[in-house]
C-alpha positions in Angstrom: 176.6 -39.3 21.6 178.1 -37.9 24.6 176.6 -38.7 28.3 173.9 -36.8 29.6 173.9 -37.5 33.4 170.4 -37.1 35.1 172.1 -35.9 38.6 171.3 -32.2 36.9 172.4 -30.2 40.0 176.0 -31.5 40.1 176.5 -29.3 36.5 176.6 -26.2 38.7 178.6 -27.6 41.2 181.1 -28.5 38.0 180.9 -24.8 36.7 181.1 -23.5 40.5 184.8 -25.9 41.1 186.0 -25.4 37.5 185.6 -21.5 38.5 186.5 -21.3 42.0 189.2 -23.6 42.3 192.0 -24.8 40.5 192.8 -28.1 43.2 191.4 -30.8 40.7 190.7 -33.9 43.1 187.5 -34.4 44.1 185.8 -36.8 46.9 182.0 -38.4 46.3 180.4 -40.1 49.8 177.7 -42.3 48.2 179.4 -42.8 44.7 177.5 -46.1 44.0 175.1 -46.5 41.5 174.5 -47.4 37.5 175.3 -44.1 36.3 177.9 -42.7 38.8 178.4 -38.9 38.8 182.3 -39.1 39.0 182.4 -39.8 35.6 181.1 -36.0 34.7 183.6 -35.0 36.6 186.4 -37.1 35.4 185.8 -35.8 32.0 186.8 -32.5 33.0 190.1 -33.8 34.1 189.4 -34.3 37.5 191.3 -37.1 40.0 188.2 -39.2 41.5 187.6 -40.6 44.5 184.2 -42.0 45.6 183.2 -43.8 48.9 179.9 -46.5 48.8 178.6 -48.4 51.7 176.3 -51.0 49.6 178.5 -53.5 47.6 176.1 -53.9 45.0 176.2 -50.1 44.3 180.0 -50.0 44.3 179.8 -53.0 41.9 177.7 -50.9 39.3 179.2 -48.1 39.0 182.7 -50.1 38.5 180.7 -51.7 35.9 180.0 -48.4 34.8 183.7 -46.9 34.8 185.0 -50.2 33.3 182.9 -49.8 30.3 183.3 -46.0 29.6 187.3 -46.4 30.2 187.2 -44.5 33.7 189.2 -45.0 36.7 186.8 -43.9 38.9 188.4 -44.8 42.3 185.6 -45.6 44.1 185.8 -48.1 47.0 184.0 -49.6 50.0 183.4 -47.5 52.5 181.6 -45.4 55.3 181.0 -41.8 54.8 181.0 -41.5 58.4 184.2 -42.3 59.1 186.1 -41.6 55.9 189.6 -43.4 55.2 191.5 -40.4 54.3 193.9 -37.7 56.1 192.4 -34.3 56.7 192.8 -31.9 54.4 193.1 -34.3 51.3 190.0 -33.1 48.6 190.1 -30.1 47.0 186.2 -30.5 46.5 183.9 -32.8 48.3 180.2 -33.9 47.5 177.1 -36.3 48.5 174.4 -36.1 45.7 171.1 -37.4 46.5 172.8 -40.2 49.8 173.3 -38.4 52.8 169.4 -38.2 54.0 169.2 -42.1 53.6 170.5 -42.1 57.1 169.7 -40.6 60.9 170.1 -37.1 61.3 172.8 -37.9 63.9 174.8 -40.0 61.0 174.1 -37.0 58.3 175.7 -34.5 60.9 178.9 -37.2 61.6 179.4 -37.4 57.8 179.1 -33.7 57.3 181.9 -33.5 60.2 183.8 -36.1 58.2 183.6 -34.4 55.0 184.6 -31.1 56.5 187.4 -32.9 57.9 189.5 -34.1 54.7 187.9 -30.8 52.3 190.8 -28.5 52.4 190.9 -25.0 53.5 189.3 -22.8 50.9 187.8 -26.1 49.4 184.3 -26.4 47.9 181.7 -28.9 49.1 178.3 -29.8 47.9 175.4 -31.8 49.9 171.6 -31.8 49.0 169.2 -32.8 51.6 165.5 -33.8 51.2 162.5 -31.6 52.5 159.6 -31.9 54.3 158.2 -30.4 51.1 158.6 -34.0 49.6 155.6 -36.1 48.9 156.7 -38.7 51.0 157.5 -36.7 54.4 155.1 -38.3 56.6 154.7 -42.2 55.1 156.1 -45.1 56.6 157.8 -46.0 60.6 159.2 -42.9 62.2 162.4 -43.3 63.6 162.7 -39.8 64.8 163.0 -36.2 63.9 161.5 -36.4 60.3 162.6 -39.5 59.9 161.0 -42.1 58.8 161.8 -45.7 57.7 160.6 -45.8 54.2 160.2 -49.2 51.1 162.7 -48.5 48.2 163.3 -52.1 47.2 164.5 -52.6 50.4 163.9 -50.4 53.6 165.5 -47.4 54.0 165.7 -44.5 56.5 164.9 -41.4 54.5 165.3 -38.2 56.9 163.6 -34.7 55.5 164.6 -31.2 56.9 162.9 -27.5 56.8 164.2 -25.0 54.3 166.6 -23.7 57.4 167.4 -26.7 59.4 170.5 -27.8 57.9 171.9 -24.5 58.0 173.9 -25.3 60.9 176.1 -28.0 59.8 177.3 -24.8 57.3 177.8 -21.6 60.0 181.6 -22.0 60.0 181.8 -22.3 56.6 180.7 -19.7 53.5 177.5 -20.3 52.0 177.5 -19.8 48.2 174.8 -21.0 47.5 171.1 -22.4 48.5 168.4 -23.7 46.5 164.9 -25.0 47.7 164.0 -27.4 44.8 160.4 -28.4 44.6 159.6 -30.6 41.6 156.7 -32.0 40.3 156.9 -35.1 37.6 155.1 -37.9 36.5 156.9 -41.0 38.0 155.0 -44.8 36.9 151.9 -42.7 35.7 151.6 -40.2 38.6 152.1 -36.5 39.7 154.6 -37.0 42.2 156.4 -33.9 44.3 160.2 -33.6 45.2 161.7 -31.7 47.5 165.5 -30.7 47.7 167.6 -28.4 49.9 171.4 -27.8 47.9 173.7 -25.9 49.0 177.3 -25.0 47.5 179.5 -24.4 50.4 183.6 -23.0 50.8 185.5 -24.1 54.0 
């Protein structure tokens, strides 16, 4: 049966790049993970390239691409300060990593991704908002920021429906969601909330 990936958002950001643009290489910063999303993508032909800063991530999701025959290309590495030459992806995304950092890192990585996506290039980022259940718990490190118990502590950083915006005004929006979800997670009622947006340099 073929793979179903649970990162459900990055579907339309497939449909968008398979109908907006023929450049077939894509970038993921924060590629880690047991079920990368690179794989989706590298069924439909495209050249991967993925970037993880936690070693035990990147080791899963080899794990992963090793056992579904994938070359994933995804290697150690700082979304910050990416290792490439600008102007290198033809499409560029972080799904569900960037807002595990600073606000000041999300908007250096933003810079970064900007950098190497190239002209006429498609880029995807979701952010978390201060719709979220969890805006508000834990240490605040700052704007909306707050240091927050995964398994291990992690800064989680949450943003209203227009705040990211910015990072975007030299680029065309083509699209923005607010995503506000609520599931039953370990027996209960939990609510998400996402910012997406779909953007063309």
């Amino acid at each position: 049966m073929e793979k179903i990936f649970r990162q459900i958002p990055l579907y339309r950001f497939l449909m968008v790049c398979n109908e907006e643009n023929s450049d077939k290489r894509i970038l993921d910063c924060g590629a880690g993970g047991d079920c990368p999303p690179l794989s989706l993508f590298s069924k439909y032909g495209y050249q991967t390239t993925g970037i993880e800063f936690d070693e035990e991530q990147l080791k899963r999701a080899q794990k992963f691409g090793d056992s579904h025959g994938q070359c994933l290309g995804i290697q150690l590495g700082d979304m910050r300060t990416l290792p490439f030459p600008d102007e290198h992806f033809g499409n560029v995304y972080s799904y569900n990593s960037i807002f595990h950092m600073k606000k000041v890192d999300i908007e250096k990585s933003i810079l970064e991704m900007k950098r190497v996506l190239k002209s006429n290039g498609l880029m995807f980022v979701n952010f978390l908002s201060t719709d979220d259940f969890r805006c508000g718990e834990g240490p605040c490190v700052g704007d909306n920021e707050y240091e927050q118990m995964d398994d291990v502590p992690v800064i989680h950083s949450y943003f209203t429906h227009s705040e990211a915006d910015r990072y975007f005004e030299d680029m065309k929006i083509l699209y923005k969601e607010v995503r506000i979800l609520e599931r039953v997670y370990e027996g209960e009622l939990i609510r998400q909330g996402f910012i997406d947006y779909i953007v063309r340099k």
